[in-house]
N, C-alpha and C positions, 0 to 999 in steps of 0.2 A: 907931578913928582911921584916917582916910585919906591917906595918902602918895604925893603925885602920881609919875609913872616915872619922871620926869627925876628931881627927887629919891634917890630909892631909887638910880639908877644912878652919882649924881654921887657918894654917902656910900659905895658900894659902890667906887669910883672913888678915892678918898681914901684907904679905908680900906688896897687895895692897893698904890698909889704910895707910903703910909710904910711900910709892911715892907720894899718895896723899896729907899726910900731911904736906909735903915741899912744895905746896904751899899755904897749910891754912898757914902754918907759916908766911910767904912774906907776905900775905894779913891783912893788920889793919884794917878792917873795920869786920873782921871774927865773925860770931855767937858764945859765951860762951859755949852755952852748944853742940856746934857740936859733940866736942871726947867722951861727955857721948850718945850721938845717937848712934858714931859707936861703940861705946862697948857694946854698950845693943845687937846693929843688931849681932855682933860677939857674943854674948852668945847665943842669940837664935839660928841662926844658925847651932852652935857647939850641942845644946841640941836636936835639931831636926837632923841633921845627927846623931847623938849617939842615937835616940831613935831606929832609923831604924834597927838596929842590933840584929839580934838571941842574944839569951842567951847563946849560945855555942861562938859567937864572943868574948864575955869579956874575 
């Protein structure tokens, strides 16, 4: 089964932004706009490993 790299990077991406979100959660004193940073950081990411890709990869 083949799994494109933007893929693999975004679920690799995911996977660490929740271990780390348990402890924004604990924490009251936490910045508002943290989980729109790391969503932005997770798109770009995702759009820049998918640019890398031949046209035969799609």
């Amino acid at each position: 089964m083949y799994i494109p790299r933007s893929i693999l990077v975004l679920i690799i991406i995911v996977y660490l932004l929740f271990l780390t979100s348990i402890d924004w959660i604990n924490e009251p004193q936490g910045a508002w706009f943290r989980p729109f940073f790391v969503g932005i950081l997770v798109v770009i990411v995702a759009a820049w490993s998918h640019r890398e890709q031949d046209s035969d990869e799609l």
